[in-house]
C-alpha positions as a Python dict, from the first residue, in 0.01 Angstrom:
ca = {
    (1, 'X'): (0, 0, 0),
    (2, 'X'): (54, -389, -9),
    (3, 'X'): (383, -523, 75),
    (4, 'X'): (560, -832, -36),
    (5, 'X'): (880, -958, 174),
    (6, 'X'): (1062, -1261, 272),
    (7, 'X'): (1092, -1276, 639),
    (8, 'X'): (1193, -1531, 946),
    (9, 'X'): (947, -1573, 1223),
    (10, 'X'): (1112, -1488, 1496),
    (11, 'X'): (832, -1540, 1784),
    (12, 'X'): (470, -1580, 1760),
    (13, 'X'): (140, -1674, 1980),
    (14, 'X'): (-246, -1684, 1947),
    (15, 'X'): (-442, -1390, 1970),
    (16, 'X'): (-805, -1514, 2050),
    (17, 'X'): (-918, -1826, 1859),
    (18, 'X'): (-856, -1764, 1478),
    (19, 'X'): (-588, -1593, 1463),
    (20, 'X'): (-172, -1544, 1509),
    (21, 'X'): (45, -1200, 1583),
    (22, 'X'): (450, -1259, 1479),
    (23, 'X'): (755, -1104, 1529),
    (24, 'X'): (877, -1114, 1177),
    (25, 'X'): (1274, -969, 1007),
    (26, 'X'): (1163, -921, 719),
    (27, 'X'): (1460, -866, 418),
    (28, 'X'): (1370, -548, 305),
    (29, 'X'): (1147, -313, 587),
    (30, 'X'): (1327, -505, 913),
    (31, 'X'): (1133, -639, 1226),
    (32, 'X'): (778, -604, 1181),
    (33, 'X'): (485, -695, 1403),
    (34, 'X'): (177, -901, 1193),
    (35, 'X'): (-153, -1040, 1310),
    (36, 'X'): (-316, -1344, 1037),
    (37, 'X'): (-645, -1283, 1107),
    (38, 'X'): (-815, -1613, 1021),
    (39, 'X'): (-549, -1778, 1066),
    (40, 'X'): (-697, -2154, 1187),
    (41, 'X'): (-999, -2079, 949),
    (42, 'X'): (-850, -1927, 646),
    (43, 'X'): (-595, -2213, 558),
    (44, 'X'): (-582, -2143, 155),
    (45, 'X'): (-423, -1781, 232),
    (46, 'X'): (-215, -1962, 509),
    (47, 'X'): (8, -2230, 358),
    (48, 'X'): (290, -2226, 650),
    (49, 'X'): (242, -2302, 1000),
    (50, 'X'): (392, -1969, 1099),
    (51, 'X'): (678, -2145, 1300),
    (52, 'X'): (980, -1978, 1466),
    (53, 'X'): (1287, -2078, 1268),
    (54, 'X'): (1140, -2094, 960),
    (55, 'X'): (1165, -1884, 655),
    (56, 'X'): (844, -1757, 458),
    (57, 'X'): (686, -1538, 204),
    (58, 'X'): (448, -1267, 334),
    (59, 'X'): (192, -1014, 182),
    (60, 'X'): (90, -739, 415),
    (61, 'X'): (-69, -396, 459),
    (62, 'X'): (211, -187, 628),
    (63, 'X'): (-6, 104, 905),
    (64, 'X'): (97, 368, 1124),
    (65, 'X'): (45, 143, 1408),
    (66, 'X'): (309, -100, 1578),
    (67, 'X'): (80, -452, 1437),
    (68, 'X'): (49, -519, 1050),
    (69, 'X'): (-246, -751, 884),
    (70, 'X'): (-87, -1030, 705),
    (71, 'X'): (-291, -1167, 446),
    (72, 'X'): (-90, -1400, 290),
    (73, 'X'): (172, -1672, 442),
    (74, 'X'): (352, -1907, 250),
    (75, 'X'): (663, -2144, 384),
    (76, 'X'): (999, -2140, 186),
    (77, 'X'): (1215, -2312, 358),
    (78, 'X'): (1236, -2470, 724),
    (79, 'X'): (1531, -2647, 947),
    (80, 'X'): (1480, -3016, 1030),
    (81, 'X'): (1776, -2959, 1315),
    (82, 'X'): (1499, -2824, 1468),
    (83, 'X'): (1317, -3083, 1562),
    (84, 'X'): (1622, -3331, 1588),
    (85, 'X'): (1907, -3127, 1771),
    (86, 'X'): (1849, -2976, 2147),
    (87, 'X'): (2188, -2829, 2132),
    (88, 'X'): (2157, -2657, 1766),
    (89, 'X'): (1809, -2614, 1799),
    (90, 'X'): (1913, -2371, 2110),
    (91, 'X'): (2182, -2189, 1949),
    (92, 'X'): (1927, -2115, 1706),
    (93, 'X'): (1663, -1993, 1930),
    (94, 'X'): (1965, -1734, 2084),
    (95, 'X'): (1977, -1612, 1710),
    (96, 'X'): (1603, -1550, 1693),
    (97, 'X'): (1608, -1446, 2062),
    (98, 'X'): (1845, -1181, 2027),
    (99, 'X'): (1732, -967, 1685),
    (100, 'X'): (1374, -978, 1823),
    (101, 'X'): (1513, -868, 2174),
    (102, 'X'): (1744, -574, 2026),
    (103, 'X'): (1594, -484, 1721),
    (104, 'X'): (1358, -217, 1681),
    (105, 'X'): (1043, -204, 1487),
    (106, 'X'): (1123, -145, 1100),
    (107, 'X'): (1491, -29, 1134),
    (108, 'X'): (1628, -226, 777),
    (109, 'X'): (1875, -381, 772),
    (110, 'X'): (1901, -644, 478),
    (111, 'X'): (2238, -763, 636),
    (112, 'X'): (2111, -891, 956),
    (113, 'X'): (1869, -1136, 764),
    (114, 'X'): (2106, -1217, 546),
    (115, 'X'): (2317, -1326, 845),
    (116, 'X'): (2025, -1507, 974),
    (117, 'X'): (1997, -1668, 692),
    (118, 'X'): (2340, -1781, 657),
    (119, 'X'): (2377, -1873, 1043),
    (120, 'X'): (2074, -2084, 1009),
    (121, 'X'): (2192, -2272, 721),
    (122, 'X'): (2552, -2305, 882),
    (123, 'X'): (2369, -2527, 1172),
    (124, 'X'): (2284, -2801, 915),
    (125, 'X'): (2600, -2878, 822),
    (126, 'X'): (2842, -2747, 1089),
    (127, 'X'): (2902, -2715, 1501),
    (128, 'X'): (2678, -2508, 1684),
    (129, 'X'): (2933, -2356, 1885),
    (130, 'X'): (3147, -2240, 1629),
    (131, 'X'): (2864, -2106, 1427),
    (132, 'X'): (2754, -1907, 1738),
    (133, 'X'): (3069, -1773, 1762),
    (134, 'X'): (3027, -1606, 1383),
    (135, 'X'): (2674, -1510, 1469),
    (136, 'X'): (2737, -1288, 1746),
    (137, 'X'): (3077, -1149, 1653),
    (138, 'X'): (2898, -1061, 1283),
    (139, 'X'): (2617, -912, 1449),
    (140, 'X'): (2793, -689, 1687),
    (141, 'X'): (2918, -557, 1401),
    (142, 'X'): (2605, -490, 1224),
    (143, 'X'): (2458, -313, 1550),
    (144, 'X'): (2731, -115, 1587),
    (145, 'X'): (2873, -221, 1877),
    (146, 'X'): (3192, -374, 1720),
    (147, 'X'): (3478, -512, 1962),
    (148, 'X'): (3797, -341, 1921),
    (149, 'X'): (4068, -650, 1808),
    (150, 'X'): (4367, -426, 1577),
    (151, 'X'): (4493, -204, 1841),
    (152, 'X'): (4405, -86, 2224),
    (153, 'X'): (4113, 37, 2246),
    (154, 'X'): (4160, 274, 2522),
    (155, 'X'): (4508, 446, 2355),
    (156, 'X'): (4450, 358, 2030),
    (157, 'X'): (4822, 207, 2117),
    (158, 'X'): (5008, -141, 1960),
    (159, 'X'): (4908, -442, 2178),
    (160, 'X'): (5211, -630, 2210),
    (161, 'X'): (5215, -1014, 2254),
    (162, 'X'): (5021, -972, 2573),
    (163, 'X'): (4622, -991, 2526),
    (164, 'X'): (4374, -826, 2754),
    (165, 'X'): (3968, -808, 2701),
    (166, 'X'): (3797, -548, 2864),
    (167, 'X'): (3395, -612, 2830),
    (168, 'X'): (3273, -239, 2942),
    (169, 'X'): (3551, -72, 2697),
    (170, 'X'): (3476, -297, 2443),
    (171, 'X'): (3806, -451, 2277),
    (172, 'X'): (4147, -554, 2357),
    (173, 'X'): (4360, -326, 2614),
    (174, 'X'): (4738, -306, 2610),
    (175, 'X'): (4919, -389, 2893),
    (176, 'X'): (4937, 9, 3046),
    (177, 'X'): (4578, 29, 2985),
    (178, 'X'): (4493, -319, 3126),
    (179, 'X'): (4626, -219, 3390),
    (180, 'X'): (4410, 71, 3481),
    (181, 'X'): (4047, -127, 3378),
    (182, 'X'): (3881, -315, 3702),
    (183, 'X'): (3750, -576, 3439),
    (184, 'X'): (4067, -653, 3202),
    (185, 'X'): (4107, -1027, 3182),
    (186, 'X'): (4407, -1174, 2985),
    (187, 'X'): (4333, -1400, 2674),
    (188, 'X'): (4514, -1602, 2472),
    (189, 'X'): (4669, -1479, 2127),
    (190, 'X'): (4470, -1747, 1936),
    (191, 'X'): (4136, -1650, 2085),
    (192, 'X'): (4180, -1234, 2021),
    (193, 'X'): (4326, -1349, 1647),
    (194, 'X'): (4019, -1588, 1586),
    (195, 'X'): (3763, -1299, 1702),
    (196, 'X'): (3934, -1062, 1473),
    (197, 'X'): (3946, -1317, 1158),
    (198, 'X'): (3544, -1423, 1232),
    (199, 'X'): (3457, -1038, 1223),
    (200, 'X'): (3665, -943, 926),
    (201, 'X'): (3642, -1209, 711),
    (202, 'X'): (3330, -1355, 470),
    (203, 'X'): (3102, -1576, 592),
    (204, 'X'): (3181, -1861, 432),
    (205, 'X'): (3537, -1795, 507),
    (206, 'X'): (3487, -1789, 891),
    (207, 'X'): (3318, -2124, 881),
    (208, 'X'): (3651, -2213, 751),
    (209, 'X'): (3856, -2119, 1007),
    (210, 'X'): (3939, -2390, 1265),
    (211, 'X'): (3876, -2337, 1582),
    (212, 'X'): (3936, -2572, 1913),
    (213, 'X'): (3631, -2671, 2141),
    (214, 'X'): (3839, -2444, 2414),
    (215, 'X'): (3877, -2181, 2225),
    (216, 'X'): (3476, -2188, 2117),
    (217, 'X'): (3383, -2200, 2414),
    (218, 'X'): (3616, -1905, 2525),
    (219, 'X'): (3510, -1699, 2283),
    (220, 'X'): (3117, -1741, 2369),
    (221, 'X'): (3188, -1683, 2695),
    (222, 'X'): (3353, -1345, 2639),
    (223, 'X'): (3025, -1265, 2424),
    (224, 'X'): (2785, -1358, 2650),
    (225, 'X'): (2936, -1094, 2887),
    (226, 'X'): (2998, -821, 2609),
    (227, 'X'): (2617, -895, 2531),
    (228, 'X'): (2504, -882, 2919),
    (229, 'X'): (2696, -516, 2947),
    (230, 'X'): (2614, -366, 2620),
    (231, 'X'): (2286, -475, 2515),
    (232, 'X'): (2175, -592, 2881),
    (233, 'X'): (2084, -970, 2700),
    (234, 'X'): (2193, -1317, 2853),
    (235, 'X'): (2249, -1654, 2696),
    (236, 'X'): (2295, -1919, 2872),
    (237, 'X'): (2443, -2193, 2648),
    (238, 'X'): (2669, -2389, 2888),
    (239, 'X'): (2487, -2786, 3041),
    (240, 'X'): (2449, -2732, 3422),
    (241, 'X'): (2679, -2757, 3636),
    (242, 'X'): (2943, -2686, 3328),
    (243, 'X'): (3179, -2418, 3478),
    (244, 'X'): (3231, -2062, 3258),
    (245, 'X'): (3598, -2013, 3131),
    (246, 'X'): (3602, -1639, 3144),
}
């Protein structure tokens, strides 16, 4: 049956002469694998460049097998940061990076595009870091793999005014439990109350929130651990030479 769906292009690369395979999320069927055939020949049928980072309109024949014939591509929208930016165009590429990296093959999920699409936008108009910082801790959440921020997360147990993140337990530890974990690290009450606003509050709402270049940069650094551990993926963000906080 033919399909029609919005999706980003999340990765892509030649496949003979003519034509293109992509990594695609799609909005309503998830990540999905689809081969143009044609694609340098047949340019009426193929209106967008195909692109990572960009945002198109697809018709497709879904099959039993892992790679889907597109027949149609048409662009809707694209991010002139892109080609302007090294520093957002690289927090973007850790957005695409990481869905196409974790997700599997037609698992929906209409809020991860939507967060996509949201975290993409964001990078026009605001600073990379702190939009990373929504990205990830939003789509922790959506994979299920939520850090604990309200109470311990080994007891279950009231925190305290003393903050400790353990990466392999996954959330805050109080100061018995802290105690007992080889990789509890203390934190500072404004970075564990900024990581619980970002995940619990609306998007639009988080980009709100002020947040210091310190504590950014805390806060991405605890991520890029809790992604290392959980979902064995690295980002590296930081300029070299730049020291890591945490």
């Amino acid at each position: 049956m033919v399909q029609k769906d919005l999706g980003f292009i999340l990765s892509r690369y030649n496949f003979r002469d003519t034509s293109v395979i992509a990594n695609i999320y799609t909005k309503n069927l998830g990540k999905i694998v689809g081969i143009c055939k044609g694609f340098y020949t047949q340019k009426k049928e193929f209106s967008s460049t195909l692109e990572p980072f960009t945002l198109n309109e697809f018709i497709f024949y879904p099959k039993r097998r892992e790679i889907w014939l597109i027949s149609f591509a048409e662009l809707l929208q694209d991010y002139p940061y892109t080609r302007t930016s090294i520093g957002k165009t690289r927090v973007a590429a850790v957005f695409l990076n990481l869905i196409d990296s974790t997700m599997p093959l037609w698992d929906k999920n209409p809020e991860v595009f939507y967060l996509l699409a949201e975290s993409l936008e964001a990078l026009m108009r605001h600073n990379e870091r702190k939009v990373m910082c929504i990205f990830l801790l939003k789509y922790l959440v959506l994979s299920g793999l939520k850090p604990e921020f309200n109470a311990c997360i080994s007891c279950a147990g009231k925190l305290g005014g003393v903050f400790s993140f353990s990466v392999s337990h996954g959330g805050l530890l109080c100061p018995r439990c802290s105690a007992r974990a080889a990789d509890a690290r203390k934190i500072s009450g404004d970075v564990a109350s900024s990581m619980r606003y970002i995940q619990e509050a609306e998007f639009a709402k988080a980009l709100r929130l002020s947040l210091s270049g310190s504590c950014e940069k805390k806060i991405i650094n605890i991520l890029e651990k809790f992604l290392a551990h959980h979902l064995e993926y690295s980002i590296f963000l930081e300029a070299p030479g730049e020291a890591r906080i945490f």
